[in-house]
C-alpha positions in Angstrom: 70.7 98.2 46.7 70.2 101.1 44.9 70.8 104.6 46.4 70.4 108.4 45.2 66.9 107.6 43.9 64.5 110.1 42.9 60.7 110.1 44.1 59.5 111.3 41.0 55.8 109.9 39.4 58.3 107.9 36.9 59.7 106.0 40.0 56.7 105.1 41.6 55.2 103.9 38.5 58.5 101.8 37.8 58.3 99.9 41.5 54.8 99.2 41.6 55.4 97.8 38.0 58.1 95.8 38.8 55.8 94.6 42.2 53.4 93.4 40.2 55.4 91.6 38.1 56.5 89.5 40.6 60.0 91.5 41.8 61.0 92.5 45.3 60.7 96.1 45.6 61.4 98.3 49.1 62.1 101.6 49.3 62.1 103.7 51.9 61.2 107.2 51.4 62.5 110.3 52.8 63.0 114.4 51.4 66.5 115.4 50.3 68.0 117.3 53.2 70.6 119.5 51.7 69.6 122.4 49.8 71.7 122.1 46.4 68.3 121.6 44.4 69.7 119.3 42.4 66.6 116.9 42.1 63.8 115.4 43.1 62.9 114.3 46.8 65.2 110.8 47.4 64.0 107.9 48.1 67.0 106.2 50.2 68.1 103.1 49.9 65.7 101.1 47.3 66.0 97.1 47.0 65.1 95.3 44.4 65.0 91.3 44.7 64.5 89.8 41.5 64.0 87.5 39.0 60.6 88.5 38.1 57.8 85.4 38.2 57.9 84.4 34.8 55.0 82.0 35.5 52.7 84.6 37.6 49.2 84.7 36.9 48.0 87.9 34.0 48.5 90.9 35.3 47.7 94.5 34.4 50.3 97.3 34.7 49.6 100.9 34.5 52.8 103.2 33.5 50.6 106.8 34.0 52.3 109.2 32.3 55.9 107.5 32.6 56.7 107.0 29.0 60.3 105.4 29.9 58.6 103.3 32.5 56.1 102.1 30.1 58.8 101.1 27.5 61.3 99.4 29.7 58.2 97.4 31.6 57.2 96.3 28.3 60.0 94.5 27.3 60.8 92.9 30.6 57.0 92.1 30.9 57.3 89.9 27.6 59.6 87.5 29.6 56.6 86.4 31.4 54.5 82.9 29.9 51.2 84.8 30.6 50.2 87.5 29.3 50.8 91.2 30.6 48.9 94.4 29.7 50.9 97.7 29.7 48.5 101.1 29.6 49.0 104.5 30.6 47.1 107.6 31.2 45.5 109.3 28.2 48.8 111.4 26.6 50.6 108.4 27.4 48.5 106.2 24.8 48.8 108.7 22.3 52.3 108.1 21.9 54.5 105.8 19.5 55.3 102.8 20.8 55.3 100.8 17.2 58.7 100.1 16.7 59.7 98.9 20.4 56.8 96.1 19.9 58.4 95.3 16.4 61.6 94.8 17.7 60.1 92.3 20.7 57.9 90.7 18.1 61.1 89.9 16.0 63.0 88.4 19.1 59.6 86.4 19.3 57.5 87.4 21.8 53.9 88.0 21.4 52.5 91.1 20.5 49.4 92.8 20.8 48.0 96.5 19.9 44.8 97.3 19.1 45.5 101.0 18.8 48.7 100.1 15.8 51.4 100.7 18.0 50.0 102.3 21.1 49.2 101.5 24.7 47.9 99.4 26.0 49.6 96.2 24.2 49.6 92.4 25.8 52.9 91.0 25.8 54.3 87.9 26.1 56.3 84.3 25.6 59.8 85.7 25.1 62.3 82.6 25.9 66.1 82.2 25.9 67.9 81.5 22.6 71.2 79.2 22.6 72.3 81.8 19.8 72.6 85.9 20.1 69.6 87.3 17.5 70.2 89.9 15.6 67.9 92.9 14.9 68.0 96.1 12.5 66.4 99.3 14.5 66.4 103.0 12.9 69.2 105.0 14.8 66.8 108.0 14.9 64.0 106.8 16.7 63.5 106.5 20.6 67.0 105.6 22.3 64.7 103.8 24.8 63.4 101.3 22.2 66.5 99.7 21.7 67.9 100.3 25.5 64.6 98.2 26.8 65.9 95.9 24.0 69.3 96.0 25.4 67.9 95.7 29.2 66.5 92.4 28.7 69.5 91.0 26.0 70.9 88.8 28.9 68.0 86.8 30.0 67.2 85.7 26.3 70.6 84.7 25.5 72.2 87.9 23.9 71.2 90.5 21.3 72.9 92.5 18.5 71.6 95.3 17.2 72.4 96.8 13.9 71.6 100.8 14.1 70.9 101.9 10.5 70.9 105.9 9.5 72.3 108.8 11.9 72.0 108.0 15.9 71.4 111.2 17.6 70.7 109.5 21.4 74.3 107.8 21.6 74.8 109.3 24.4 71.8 107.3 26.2 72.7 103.9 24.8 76.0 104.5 26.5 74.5 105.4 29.8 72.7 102.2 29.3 75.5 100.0 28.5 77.6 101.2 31.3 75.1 100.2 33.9 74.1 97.0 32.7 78.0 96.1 32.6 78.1 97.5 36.5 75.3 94.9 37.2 77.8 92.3 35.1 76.6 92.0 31.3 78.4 91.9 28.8 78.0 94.8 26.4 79.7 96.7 23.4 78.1 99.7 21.9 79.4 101.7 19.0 78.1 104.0 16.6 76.4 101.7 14.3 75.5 98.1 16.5 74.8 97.1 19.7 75.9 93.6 21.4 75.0 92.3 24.3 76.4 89.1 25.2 74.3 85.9 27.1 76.6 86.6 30.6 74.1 86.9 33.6 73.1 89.9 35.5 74.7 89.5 39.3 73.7 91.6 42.2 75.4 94.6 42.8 75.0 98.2 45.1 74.4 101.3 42.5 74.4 104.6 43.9 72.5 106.5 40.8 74.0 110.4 40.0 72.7 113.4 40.5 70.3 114.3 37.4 71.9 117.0 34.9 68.1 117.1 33.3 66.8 118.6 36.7 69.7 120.8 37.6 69.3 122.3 34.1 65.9 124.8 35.8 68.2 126.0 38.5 71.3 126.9 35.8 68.7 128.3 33.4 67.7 130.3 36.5 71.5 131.7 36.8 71.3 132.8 33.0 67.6 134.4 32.9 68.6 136.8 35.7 71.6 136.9 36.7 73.7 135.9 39.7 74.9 132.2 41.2 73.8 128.9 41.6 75.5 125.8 43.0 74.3 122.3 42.3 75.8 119.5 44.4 76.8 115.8 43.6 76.6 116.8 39.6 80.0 115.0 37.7 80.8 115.6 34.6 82.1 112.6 33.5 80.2 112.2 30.6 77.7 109.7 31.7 74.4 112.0 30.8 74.4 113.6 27.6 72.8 116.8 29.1 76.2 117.9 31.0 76.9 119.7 28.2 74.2 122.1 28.5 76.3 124.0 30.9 78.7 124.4 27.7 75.8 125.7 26.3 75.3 128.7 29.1 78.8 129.4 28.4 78.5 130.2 25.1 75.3 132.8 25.9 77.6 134.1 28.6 77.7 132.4 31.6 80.5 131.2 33.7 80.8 127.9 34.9 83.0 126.4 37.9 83.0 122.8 38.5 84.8 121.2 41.2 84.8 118.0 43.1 81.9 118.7 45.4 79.2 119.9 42.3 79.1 122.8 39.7 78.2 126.1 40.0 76.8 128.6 36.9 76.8 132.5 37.2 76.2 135.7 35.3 77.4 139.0 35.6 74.3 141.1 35.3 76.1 143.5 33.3 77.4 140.6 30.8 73.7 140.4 28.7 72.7 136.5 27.3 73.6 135.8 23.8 71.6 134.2 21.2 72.8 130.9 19.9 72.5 128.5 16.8 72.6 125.0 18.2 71.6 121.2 17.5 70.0 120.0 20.7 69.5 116.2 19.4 71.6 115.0 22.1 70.1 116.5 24.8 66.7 117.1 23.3 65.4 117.1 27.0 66.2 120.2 27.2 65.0 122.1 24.6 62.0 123.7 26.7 65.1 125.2 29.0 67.3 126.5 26.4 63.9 128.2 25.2 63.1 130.4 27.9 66.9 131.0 28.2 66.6 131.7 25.0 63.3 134.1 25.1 66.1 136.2 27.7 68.2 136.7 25.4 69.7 139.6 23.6 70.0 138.2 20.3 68.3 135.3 18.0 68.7 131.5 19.0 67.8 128.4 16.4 67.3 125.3 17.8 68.0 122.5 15.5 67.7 119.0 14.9 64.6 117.7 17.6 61.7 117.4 15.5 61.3 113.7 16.9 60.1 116.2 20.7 56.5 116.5 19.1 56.1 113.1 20.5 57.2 113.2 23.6 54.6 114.2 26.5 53.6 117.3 24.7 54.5 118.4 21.2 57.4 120.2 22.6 58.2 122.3 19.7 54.8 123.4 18.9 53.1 123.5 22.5 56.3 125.2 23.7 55.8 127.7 20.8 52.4 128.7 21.5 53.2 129.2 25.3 56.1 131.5 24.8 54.1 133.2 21.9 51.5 133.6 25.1 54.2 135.3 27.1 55.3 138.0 24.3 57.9 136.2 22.9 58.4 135.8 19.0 58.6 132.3 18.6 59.0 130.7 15.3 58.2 127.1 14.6 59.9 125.1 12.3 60.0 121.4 11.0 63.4 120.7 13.0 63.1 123.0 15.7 62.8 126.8 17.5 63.7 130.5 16.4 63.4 132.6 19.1 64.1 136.0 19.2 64.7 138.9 21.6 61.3 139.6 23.1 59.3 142.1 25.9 57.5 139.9 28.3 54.2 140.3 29.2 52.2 138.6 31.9 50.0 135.6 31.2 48.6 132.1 32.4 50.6 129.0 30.6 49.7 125.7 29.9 52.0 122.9 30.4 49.8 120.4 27.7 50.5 117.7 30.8 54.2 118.4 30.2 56.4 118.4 33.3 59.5 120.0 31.3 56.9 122.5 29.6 55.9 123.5 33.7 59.6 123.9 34.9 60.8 125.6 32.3 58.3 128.2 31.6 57.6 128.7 35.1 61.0 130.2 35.3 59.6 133.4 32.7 58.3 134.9 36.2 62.0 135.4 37.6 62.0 138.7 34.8 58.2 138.7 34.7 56.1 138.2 37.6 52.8 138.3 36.1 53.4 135.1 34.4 51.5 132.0 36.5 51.9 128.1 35.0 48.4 126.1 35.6 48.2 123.1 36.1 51.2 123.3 38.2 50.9 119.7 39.5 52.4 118.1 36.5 56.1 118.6 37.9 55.0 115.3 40.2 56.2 113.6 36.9 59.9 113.9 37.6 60.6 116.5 40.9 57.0 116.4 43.1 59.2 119.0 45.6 60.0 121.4 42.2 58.0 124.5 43.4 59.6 124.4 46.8 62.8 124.1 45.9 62.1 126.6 43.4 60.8 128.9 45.5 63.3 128.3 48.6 66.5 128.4 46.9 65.3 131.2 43.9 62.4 133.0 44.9 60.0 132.1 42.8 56.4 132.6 43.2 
């Protein structure tokens, strides 16, 4: 049982992908109650029967826009004797996929592409192994390559993965590892390889953390303008990388306060927002926040080290660019990330580029400028479907 679930796009895409694969899925679906804005709506409790039917007849699955969906569904769908087709909406297929179908092709599955690495690909005929295999994957690529890798290690006998060059996503591999191990694999993760032993996944209750990623828009919201906001159920226990971008407000000025019931970021008004010179790789999520934090600001901020965002749902550096350019803000693009300097903003009509982060963060420009509108507003369904409401209830904007 699986509680604390958000009702995001990226959910629903996961469950009916799982459904068709042959898994018990029930959910039960209900808003969040308590006005702490620290997510999505919640979908309260979730089941989840498995195994999948590994003998199940072809089947198509269709991951949207949900690039994590469509990468963990892949691997798990090349368990399955027949083959299974993984597509997505039209960003979604523009996106690099090459090296997660290497990796399954070199644990022996069957692999497909017509697009060279793209959705859709047909998958299949992965078996157990009486011995571990052992695979070489770049360190700076995806994190979710090798953690869909990683997810399906147990039921093929065990995996070890050798991480070659600098590993910027560590912190996600981790987050990975420690919930397979609650589900009761075996897994040791350091800096440079990855095992996972053969030892069974048992059934187990999982009540899944409030989302730093989300809370991020209200914090961001503390800093642009001033004032307090209190997210509940967030720990910091070092679980998500992107805890530490409360750190990050501290450092332009903020205060933070955690305590055992959530965590709570302020700013005097009469304490202005500093400029900062920061590598975001490990919480590259979050660059489009730190940008209009940023674009607040009353000196220069260089973001460094996320040239791999281009690929995410938007080009995040150069989309994001464009759009605070649109707003009045001197934006400068580089190779490995952001300069953004102290700007006057002006009123204007952004485009997310089918970006959910892109939407929520720039939306929060019209808390010091009200003339700036985000079209295309629907996109948010992608992660938090009730953001404008919640938004708009708990910090008045709109």
């Amino acid at each position: 049982m699986l509680r604390g679930v958000t009702d995001g796009d990226d959910t629903l895409r996961m469950v009916e992908g799982l459904r068709l694969l042959g898994a018990g899925v029930g959910r039960a679906i209900t808003t969040a109650s308590d006005a702490d804005h620290s997510g999505a709506a919640v979908a309260d409790p979730v089941s989840v029967h498995g195994p999948i039917d590994l003998d199940a007849a072809p089947v198509t699955v269709d991951a949207g826009l949900a690039g994590t969906t469509s990468r963990f569904l892949t691997a798990v769908s090349a368990l399955r004797r027949n083959p299974v087709v993984v597509t997505g909406g039209e960003s979604l297929r523009r996106r690099p996929m090459a090296q997660l179908h290497q990796l399954l092709r070199e644990l022996g599955a069957n692999v497909a592409s017509d697009t060279g690495g793209g959705l859709p690909v047909t998958v299949s005929g992965l078996v157990r192994s009486s011995n571990p295999r052992t695979l070489t994957a770049r360190g700076d690529v995806s994190s979710q390559f090798v953690s869909a890798v990683m997810m399906i290690a147990p039921c093929i006998g065990g995996v070890r993965v050798v991480l070659e060059g600098p590993v910027p996503s560590y912190g996600y591999l981790s987050m990975t590892a420690d919930v397979m191990t609650h589900f009761g694999a075996r897994v040791s993760v350091s800096k440079n390889e990855i095992v996972v032993g053969s030892e069974p996944y048992r059934a187990a209750d999982f009540d899944v953390p409030a989302d730093w990623s989300s809370a991020s828009y209200p914090f961001a919201a503390a800093a642009i303008v001033g004032g307090e906001v209190r997210v509940l159920r967030l720990r910091r226990d070092g679980a998500q990388p992107e805890e530490d971008f409360v750190t990050v407000l501290e450092k332009m000025g903020c205060s933070v306060r955690v305590d055992t019931h959530g965590v709570t970021v302020s700013r005097d008004t009469r304490q202005p927002l500093r400029g900062i010179d920061i590598d975001m790789s490990a919480m590259s999520d979050l660059v489009p926040t730190l940008a209009v934090v940023a674009a607040c600001a009353s000196t220069p901020t260089r973001i460094r080290g996320v040239g791999f965002i281009r690929h995410k749902e938007s080009d995040r550096l150069g989309d994001m660019a464009h759009e605070l350019r649109a707003c009045g803000v001197v934006a400068t693009e580089h190779d490995d990330g952001l300069t953004i300097e102290p700007s006057e903003l002006r009123g204007c009509t952004v485009r997310p580029h089918d970006d959910h982060r892109l939407a929520m963060s720039l939306a929060l420009l019209s808390l010091r400028e009200p003339g700036i509108a985000v079209d295309d507003a629907s996109v948010v369904a992608k992660s938090w479907p009730s953001y404008w409401t919640a938004m708009r209830e708990g910090l008045r904007i709109g």
